[in-house]
C-alpha positions in Angstrom: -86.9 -47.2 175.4 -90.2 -47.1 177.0 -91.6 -44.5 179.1 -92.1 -44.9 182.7 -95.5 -43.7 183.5 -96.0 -41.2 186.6 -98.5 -42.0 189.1 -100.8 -39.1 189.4 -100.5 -37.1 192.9 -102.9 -38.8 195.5 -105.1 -35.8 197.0 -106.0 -35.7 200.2 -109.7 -36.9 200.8 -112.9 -36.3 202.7 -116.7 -37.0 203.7 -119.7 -35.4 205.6 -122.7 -37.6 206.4 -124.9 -34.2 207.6 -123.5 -31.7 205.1 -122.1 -29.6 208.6 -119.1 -31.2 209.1 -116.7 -33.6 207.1 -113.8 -36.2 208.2 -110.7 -36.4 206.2 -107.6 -38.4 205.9 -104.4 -36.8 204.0 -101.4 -38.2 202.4 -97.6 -37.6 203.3 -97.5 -34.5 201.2 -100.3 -32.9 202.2 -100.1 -30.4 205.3 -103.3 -29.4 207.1 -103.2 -27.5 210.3 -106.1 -26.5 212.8 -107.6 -23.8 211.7 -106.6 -23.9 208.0 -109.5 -23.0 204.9 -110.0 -25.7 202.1 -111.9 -26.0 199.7 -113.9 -29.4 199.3 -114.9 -31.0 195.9 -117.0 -33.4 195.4 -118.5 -35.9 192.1 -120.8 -33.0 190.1 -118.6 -30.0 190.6 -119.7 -29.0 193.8 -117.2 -27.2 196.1 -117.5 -26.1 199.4 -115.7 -23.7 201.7 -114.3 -25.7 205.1 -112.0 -25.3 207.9 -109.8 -27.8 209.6 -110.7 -28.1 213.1 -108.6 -30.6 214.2 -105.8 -33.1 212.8 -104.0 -36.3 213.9 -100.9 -38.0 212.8 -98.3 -40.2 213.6 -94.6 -40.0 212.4 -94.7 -41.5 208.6 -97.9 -42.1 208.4 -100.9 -40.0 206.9 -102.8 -37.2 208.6 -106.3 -36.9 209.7 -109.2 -35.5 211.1 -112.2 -33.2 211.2 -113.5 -30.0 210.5 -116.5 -28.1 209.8 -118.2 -26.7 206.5 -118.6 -23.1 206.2 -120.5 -22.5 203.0 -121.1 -23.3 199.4 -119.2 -22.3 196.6 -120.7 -21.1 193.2 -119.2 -23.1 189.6 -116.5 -20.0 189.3 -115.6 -19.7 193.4 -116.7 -16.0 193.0 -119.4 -15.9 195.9 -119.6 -18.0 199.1 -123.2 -19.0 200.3 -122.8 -19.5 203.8 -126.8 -20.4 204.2 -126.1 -23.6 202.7 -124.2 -26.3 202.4 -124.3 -30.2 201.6 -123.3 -33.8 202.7 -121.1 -35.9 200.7 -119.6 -39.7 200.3 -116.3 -38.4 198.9 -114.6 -35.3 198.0 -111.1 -34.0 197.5 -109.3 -31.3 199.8 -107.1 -28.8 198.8 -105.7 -25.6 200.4 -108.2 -22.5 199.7 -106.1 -19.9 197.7 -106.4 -16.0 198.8 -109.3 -15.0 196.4 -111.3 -17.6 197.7 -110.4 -16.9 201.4 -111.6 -13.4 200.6 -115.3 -14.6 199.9 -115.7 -14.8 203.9 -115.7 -11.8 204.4 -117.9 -10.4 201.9 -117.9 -6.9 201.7 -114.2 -6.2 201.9 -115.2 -2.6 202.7 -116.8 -3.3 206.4 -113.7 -5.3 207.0 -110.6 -4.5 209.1 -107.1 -5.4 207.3 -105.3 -6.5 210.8 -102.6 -8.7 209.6 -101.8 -12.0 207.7 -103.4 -15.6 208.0 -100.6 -17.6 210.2 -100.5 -20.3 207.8 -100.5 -18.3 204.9 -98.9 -14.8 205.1 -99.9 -14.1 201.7 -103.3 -13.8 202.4 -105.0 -10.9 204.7 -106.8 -11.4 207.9 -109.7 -9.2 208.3 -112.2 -8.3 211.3 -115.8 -7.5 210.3 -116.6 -4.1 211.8 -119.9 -4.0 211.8 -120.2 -7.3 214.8 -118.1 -4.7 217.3 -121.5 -4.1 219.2 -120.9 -7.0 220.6 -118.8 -7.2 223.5 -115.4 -8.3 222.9 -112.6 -10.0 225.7 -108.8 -9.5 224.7 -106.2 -11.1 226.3 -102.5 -12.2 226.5 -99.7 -12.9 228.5 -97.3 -10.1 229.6 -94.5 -10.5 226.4 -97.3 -11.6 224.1 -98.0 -8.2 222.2 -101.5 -7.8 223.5 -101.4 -3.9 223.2 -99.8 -3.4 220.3 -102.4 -5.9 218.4 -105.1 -3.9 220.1 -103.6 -0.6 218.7 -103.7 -2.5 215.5 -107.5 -3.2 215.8 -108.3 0.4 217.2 -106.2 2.1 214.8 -108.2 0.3 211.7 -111.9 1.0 213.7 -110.8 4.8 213.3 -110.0 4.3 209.6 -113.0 1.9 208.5 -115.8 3.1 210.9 -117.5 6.2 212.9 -117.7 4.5 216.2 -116.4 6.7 218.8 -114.1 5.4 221.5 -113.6 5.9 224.8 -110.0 4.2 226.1 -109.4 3.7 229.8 -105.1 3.9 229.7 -103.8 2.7 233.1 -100.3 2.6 231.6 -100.8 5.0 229.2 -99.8 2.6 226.2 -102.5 4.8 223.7 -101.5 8.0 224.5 -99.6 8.5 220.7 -102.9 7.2 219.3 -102.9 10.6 217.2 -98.8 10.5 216.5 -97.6 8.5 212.9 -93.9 7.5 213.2 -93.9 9.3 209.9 -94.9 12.9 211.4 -93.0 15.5 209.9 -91.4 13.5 207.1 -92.2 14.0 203.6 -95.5 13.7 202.2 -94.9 10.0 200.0 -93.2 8.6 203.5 -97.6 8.7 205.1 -99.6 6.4 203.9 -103.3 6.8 203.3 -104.5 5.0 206.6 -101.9 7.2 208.4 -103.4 10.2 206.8 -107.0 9.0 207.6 -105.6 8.7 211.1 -104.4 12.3 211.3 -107.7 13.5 210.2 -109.9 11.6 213.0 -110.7 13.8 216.3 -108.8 12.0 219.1 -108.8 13.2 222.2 -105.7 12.9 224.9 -106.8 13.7 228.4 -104.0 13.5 230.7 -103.8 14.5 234.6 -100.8 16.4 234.7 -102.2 19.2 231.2 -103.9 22.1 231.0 -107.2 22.8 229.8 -108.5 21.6 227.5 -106.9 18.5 227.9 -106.9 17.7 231.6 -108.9 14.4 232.5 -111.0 15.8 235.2 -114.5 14.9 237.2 -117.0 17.5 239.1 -117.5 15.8 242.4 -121.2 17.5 242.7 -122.0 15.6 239.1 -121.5 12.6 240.8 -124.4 10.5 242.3 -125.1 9.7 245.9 -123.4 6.5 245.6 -120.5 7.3 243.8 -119.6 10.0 246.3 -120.6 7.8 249.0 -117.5 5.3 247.6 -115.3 8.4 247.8 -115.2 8.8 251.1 -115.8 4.7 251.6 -119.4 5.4 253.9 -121.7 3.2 254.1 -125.5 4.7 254.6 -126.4 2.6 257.3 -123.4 1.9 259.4 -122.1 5.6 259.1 -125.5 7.0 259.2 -124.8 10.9 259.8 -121.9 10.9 258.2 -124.1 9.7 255.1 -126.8 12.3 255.7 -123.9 15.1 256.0 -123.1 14.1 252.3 -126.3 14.1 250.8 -126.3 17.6 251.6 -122.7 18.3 250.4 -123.9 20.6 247.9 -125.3 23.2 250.0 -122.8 22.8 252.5 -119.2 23.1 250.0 -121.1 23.9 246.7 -118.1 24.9 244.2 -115.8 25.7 247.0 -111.8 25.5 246.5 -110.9 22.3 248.2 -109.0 23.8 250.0 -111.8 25.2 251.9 -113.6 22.2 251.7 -112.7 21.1 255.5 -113.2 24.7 256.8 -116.7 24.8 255.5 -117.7 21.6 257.0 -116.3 22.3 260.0 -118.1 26.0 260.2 -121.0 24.0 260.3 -120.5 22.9 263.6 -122.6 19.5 264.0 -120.8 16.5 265.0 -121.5 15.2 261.7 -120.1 17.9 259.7 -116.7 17.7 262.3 -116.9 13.5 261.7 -116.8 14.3 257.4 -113.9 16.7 258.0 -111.8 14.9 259.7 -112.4 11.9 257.1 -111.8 13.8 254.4 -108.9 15.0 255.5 -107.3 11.7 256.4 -108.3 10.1 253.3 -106.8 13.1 251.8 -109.6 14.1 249.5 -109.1 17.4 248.9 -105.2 16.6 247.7 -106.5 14.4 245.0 -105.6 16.3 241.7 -109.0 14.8 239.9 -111.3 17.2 241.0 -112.4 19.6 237.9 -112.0 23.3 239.7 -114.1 24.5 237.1 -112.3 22.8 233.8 -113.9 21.0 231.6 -115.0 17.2 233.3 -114.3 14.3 231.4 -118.1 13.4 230.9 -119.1 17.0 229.1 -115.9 16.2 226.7 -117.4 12.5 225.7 -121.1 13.8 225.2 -119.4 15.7 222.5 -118.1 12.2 220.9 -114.6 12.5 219.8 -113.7 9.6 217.4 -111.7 8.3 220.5 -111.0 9.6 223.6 -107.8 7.9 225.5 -108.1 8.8 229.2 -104.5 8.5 231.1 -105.1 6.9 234.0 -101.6 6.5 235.3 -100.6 9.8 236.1 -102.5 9.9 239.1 -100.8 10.6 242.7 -103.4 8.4 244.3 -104.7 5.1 242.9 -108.1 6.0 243.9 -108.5 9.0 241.4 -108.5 6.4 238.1 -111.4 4.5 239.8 -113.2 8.0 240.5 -112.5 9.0 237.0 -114.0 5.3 235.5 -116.9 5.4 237.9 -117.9 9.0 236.8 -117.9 8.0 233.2 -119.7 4.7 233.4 -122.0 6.0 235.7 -122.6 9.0 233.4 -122.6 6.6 230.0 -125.5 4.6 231.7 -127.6 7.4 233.0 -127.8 8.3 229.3 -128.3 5.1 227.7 -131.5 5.7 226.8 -130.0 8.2 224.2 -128.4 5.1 222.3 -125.4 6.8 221.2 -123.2 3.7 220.3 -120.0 3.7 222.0 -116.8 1.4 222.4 -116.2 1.1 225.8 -111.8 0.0 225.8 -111.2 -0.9 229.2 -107.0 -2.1 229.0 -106.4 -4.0 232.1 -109.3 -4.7 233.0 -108.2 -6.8 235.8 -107.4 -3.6 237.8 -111.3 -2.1 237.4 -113.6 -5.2 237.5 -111.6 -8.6 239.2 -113.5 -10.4 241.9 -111.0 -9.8 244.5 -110.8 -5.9 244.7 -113.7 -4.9 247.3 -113.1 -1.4 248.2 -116.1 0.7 247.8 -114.9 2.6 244.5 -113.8 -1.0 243.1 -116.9 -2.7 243.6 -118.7 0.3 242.4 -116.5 0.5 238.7 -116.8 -3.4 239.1 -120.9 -4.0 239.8 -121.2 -1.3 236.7 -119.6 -2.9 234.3 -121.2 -6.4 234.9 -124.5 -4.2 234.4 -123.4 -2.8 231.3 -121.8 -6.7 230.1 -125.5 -7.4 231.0 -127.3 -5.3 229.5 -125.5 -2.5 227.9 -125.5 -3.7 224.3 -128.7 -2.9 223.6 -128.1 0.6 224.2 -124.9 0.8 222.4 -122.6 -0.3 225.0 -120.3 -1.9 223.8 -117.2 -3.2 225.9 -113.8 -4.2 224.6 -111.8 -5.8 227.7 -108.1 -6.4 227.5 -106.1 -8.1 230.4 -103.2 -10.8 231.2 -105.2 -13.3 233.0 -108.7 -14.0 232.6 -109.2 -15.0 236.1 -108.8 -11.6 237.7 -111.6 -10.5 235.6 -115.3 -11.2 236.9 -116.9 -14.5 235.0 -120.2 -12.7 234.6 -118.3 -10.0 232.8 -116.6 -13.0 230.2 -119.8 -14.7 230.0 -121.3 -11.8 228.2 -118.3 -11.4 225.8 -119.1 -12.9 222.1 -115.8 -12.2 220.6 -112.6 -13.5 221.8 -109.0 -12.3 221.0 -106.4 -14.6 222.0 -102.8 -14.4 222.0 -100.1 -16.5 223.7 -101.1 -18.0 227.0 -99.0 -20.9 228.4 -101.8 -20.7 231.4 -103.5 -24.3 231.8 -106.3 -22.6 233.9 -107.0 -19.5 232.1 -106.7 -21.8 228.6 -109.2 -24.6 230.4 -111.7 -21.6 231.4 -111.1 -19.7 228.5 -112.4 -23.3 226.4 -115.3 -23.5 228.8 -116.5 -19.4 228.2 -116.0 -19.7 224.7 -117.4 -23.4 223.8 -117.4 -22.5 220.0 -113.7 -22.1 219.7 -112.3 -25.5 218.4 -110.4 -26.9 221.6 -107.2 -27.8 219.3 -107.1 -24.3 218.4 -107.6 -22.9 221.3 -104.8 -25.1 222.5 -102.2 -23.8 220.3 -102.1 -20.3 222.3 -99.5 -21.6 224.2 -97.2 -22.2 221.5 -97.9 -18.2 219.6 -94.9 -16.1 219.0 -95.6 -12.9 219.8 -98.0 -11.1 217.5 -99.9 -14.0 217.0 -103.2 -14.4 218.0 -106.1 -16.5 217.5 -110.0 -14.6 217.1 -113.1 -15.9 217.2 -116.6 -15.5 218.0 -118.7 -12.8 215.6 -115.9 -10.5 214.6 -114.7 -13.4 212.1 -116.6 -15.6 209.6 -114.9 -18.1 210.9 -112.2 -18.9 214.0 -108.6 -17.1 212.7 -105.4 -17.6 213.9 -103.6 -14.5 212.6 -99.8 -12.6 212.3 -100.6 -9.0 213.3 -99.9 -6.2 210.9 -97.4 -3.4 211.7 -99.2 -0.3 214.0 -99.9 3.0 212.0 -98.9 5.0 215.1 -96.7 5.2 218.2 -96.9 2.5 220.4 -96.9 3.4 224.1 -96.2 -0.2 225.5 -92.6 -1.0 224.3 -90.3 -2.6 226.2 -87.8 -0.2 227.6 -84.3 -2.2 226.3 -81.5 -2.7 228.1 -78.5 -0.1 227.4 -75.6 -1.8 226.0 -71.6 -0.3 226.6 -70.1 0.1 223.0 -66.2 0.3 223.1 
């Protein structure tokens, strides 16, 4: 009886006129998604690194469509060239395996473990460290696990690098940044990176604790306008009330606050009487920010912790976390010229720099920030920005951000101005945001090789931004 011959397995196929990007057209078996790595081989044994940008098909038919070259590959795929590439008339495509994904990155060592590759969980995600002095714009809907992938990415900058943090906590979601769940538990049951963790200097400054740990500001170390914002005057239309301030330190010096209002009132100008009587509607004196002679939060950063998480949310008044962000930017700029890098972690940063929000303290936090977006990175500035909708959050502040951490948004507007901000994310990946389970995210921009669509790893430490669950009747 005679054999029946097999057909050999058709491979999927492709071409690139300019040696940048290359078309392709599948076969029924073959499954390419946007953003997926491939490896491209073409007559002569050259093979090239590629991603799948975007892909069409129709229901029984083959797929197709486009992507972009990424680099070179050497005869034994042990080293990616990303400086050059080549055009070709034909070529196959085939999924890139996990030691070929891992030439992106190249040093492994300046590169953060964050999670898996969505399309192939066997193979790690990575950020590269060293492009954090950039600035960098996370965001997610509310259910999306925004901050618990950004714990993931802070926890692995404390592991893999010595740039200090500084984390403004409005819902104090990074207050267990030092805790592991395994505290306390047998040696084997920490891991390295949780022991790597333990050993970093992280700082907890909370309202409500005792020195050293209180998150306080002097009032007298703030500048003119800064104070000014406090008590919401303006120099020109509340001219002696103004001129009162600027002479606040002679007048109150270190006084109890409790005094404050006597003292200006023993002065016994109209002025003085006007200032009083402000401050004691606004309340100013009640506000629980004020140092008393503890430590201010500005003397603890110029010591640099590794990170320092600032609670914002235990305030009595909503005014004291923009007093306590004003004082430190203010303070991080007027020393810029001392280029000490920083990571600036702002988590919602809709509440310190949206358009909308034009009290005095807000558009002071806000016009500082969009200064430092401007200009800041030069110095060592560096922002990381982390909010549920991109639209209550300054464009001039987005504009300046060259990475981009996405995770699901279902949001037409914030996708549509998300695609115009960050032009070089591919539009089809960009579009599948709305579609991410939670802890999936796409990143692009300098803190990748190349645009990544990742399933985040598990958090070393507590996570302060569970859900609460609902308690359930048993019996």
């Amino acid at each position: 009886m005679r054999d029946v011959e097999t057909a050999p397995p058709q491979l999927a196929a492709a071409a690139s006129i300019d040696g940048r990007y290359f078309q392709f057209i599948g076969t029924t078996e073959s499954v390419f998604e946007p953003g997926s790595l491939v490896v491209l081989a073409s007559p002569g044994e050259v093979q090239q690194l590629g991603q799948v940008e975007e892909v069409s098909f129709a229901i029984g038919g083959a797929p197709h469509g486009a992507g972009r070259i990424l680099g070179l590959l050497d005869a034994g795929q042990s080293h990616l060239d990303v400086r050059q590439s080549v055009a070709f008339a034909s070529a196959t495509l085939h999924p890139a395996d996990a030691r070929t994904t891992e030439l992106l990155y190249g040093d492994t060592t300046a590169a953060l473990p964050i999670g898996s590759f969505q399309a192939s969980h066997d193979i790690p995600a990575r950020l590269l460290a060293q492009r954090f002095n950039r600035h960098t714009f996370w965001c997610g809907q509310s259910g999306s696990g925004k901050t618990y992938a950004l714990g993931v990415a802070l926890e692995q900058l404390l592991i893999h690098t010595s740039l200090p943090m500084v984390v403004f906590d409005p819902n104090a979601d990074f207050v267990h940044l030092r805790e592991t769940p395994a505290v306390g538990g047998p040696q084997d049951e920490v891991s390295d990176a949780q022991r790597a963790l333990a050993g970093r200097d992280i700082r907890i400054l909370r309202p409500a604790s005792a020195a050293p740990d209180a998150l306080r500001v002097r009032f007298l170390d703030l500048n003119l306008r800064a104070k000014a914002a406090v008590f919401r005057l303006d120099p020109l239309d509340d001219r002696a009330e103004h001129n009162e301030l600027m002479h606040i330190e002679e007048t109150v010096g270190l006084a109890d606050p409790t005094n404050v209002v006597q003292r200006l009132l023993d002065r016994g100008t109209d002025a003085a009487r006007e200032l009083a009587a402000r401050t004691e509607n606004l309340r100013v004196t009640d506000w629980e920010v004020w140092a008393q002679g503890m430590e201010p939060v500005t003397e603890i950063l110029d010591t640099r912790p590794d990170a320092t998480v600032l609670d914002l949310g235990g305030f009595a008044y909503p005014e004291e976390a923009l007093v306590v962000a004003l004082a430190v930017l203010d303070d991080l700029w007027e020393k810029r010229e001392q280029r000490r890098p920083l990571l600036i972690v702002i988590d919602e940063a809709h509440n310190f720099c949206s358009p909308e929000n034009n009290s005095p303290l807000q558009a002071a936090v806000r016009e500082r920030i969009v200064q430092i977006a401007a200009e800041g990175r030069k110095f060592g500035l560096w922002l990381l920005l982390s909010t549920q909708r991109p639209s209550r959050v300054h464009p001039s502040i987005i504009s300046q951000c060259d990475n981009l951490a996405l995770m699901k948004m279902t949001s037409p507007v914030d996708l549509n101005e998300l695609g115009t901000i960050f032009g070089f994310v591919p539009t089809a990946m960009l579009a599948r945001a709305a579609r991410f389970r939670q802890g999936e995210a796409l990143f692009a921009g300098g803190f990748v090789p190349a645009p990544t669509m990742v399933s985040m790893g598990p958090r070393l430490t507590r996570e302060g931004g569970a859900d609460v669950g609902v308690p359930l009747r048993h019996g």
